[in-house]
Rosetta silent file (secondary structure, phi, psi, omega in degrees, C-alpha in Angstrom):
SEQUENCE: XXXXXXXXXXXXXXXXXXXXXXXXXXXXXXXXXXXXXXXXXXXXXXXXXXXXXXXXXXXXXXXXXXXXXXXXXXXXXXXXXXXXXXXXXX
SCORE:     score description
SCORE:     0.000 S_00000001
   1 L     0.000  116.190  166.589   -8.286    7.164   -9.537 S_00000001
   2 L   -93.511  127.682 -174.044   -5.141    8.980  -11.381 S_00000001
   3 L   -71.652  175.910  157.017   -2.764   10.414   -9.439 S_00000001
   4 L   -88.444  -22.194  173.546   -1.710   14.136  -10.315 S_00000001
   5 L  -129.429  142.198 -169.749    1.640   13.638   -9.948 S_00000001
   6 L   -72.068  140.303  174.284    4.095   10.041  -10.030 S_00000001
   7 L   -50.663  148.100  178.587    4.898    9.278   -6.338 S_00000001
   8 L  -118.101   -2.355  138.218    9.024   10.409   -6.139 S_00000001
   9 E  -137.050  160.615  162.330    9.062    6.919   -3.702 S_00000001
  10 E  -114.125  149.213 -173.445    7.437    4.166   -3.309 S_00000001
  11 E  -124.136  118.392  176.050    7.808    2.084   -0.235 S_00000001
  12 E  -129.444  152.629 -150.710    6.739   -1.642   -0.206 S_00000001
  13 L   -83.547  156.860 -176.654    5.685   -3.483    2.569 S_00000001
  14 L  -135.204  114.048 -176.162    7.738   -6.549    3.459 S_00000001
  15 L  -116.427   38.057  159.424    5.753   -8.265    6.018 S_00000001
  16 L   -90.547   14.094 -157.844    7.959  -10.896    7.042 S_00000001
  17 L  -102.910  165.463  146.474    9.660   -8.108    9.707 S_00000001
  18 L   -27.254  158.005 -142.257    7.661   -7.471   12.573 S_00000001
  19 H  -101.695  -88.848 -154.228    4.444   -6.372   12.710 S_00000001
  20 H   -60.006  -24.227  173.787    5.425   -2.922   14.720 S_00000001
  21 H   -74.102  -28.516 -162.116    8.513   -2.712   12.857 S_00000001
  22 H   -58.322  -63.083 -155.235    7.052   -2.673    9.976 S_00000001
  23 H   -93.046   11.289 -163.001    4.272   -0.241   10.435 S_00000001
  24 H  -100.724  -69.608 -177.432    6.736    2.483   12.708 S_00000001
  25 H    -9.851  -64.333 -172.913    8.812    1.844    9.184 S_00000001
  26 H   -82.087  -36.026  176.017    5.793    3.278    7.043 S_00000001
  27 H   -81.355   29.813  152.340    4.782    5.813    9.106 S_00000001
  28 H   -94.755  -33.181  170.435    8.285    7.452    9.326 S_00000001
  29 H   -39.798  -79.511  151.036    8.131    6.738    5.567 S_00000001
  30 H    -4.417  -67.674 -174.285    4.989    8.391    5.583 S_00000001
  31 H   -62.514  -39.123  177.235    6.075   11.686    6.875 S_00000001
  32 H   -22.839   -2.591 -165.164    8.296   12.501    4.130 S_00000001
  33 L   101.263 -174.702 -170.092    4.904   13.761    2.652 S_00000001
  34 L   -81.471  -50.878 -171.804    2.248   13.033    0.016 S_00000001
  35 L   -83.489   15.702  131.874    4.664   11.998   -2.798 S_00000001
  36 E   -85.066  122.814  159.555    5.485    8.438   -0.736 S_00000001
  37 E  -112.146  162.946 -178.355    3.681    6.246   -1.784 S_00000001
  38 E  -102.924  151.917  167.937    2.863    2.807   -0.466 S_00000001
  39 E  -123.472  121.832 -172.068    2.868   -0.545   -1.993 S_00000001
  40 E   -82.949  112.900  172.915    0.884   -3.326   -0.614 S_00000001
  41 L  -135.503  130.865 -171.476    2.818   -6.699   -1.561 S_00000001
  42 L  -168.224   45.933 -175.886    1.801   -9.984    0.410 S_00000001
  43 L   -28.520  -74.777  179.822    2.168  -12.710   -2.118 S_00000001
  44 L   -48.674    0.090  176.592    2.082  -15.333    0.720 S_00000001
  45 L   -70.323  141.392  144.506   -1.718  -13.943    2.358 S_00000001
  46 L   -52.535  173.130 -172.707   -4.809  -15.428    2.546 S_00000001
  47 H   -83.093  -55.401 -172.965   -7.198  -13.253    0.526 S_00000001
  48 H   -35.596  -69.556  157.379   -8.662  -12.799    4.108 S_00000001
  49 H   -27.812  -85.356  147.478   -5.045  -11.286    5.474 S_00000001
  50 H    19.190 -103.893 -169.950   -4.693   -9.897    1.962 S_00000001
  51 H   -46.580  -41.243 -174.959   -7.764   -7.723    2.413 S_00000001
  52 H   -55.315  -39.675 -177.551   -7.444   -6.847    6.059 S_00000001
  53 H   -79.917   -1.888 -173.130   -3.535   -5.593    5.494 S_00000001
  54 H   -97.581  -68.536 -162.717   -5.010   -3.509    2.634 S_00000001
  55 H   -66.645  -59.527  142.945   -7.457   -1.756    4.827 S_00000001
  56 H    -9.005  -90.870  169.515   -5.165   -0.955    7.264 S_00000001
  57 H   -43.869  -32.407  170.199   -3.229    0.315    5.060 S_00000001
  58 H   -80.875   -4.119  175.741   -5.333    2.428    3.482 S_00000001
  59 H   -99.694  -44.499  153.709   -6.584    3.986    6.212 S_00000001
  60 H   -25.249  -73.772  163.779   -3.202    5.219    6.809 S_00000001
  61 H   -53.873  -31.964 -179.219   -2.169    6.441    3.700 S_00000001
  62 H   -75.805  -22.694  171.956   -5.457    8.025    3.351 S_00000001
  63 L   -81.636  -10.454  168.265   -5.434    9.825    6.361 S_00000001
  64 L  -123.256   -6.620  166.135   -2.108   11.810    5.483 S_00000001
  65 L    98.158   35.205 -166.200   -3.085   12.025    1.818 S_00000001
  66 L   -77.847  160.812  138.329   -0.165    8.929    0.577 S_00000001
  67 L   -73.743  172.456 -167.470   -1.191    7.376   -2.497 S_00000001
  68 E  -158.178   99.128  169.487   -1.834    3.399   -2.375 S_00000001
  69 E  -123.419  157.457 -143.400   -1.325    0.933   -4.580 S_00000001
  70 E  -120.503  128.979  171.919   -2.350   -2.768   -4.098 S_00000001
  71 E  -133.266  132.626 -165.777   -0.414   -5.166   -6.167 S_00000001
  72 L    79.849   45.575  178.924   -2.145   -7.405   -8.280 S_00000001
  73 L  -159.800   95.955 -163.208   -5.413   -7.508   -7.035 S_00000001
  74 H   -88.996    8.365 -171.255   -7.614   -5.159   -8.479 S_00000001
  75 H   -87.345  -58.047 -142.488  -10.872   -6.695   -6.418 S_00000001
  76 H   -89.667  -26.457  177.569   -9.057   -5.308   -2.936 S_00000001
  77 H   -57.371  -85.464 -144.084   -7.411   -1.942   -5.122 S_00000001
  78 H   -74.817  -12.189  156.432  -11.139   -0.881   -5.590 S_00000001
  79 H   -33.875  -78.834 -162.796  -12.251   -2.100   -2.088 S_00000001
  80 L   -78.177    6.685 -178.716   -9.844    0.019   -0.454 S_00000001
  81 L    36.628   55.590  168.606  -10.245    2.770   -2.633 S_00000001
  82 L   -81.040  142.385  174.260   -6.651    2.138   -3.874 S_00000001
  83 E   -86.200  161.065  169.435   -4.442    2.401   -7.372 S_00000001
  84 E  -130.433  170.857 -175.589   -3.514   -0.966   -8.441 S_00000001
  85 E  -127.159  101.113  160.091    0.302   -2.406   -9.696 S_00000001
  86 L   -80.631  150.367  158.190    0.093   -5.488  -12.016 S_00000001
  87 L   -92.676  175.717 -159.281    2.876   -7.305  -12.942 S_00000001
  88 L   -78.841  -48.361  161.281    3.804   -7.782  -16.271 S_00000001
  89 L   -72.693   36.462  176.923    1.880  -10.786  -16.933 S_00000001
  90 L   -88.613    0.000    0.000   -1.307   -9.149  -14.953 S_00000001
């Protein structure tokens, strides 16, 4: 999936804050429109976690039209019907 246009933010999740803070954070984010996009970062997850906070997410962004990208894990990016962000040694 290619976006048509580059996101003009990206917002990435930091999910050592609260759970609720977190997620009032991206959906305030969120309204700003279609060009925020989110980035799923969760170095410290279980794949299990991992995948779960990805779906989540994605139902979110997808439901207001955000883009989504997943980063480094291009297994849960095509799950989640997601973009993915490698890092430079990805």
């Amino acid at each position: 999936m290619v976006p048509s246009t580059l996101p003009r933010l990206v917002v990435i999740t930091d999910w050592r804050l609260p759970s609720e803070r977190m997620r009032w954070a991206l959906t305030r984010a969120l309204d700003a429109g279609p060009e925020v996009a989110v980035q799923h970062r969760h170095p410290e997850a279980t794949g299990r976690r991992f995948l779960d906070e990805a779906r989540e997410l994605a139902a979110l962004c997808h439901s207001r039209g955000n883009p989504l990208f997943i980063n480094g894990r291009v297994d849960v990016a095509l799950l989640v019907g997601a973009h993915v962000h490698l890092p430079a040694h990805g």
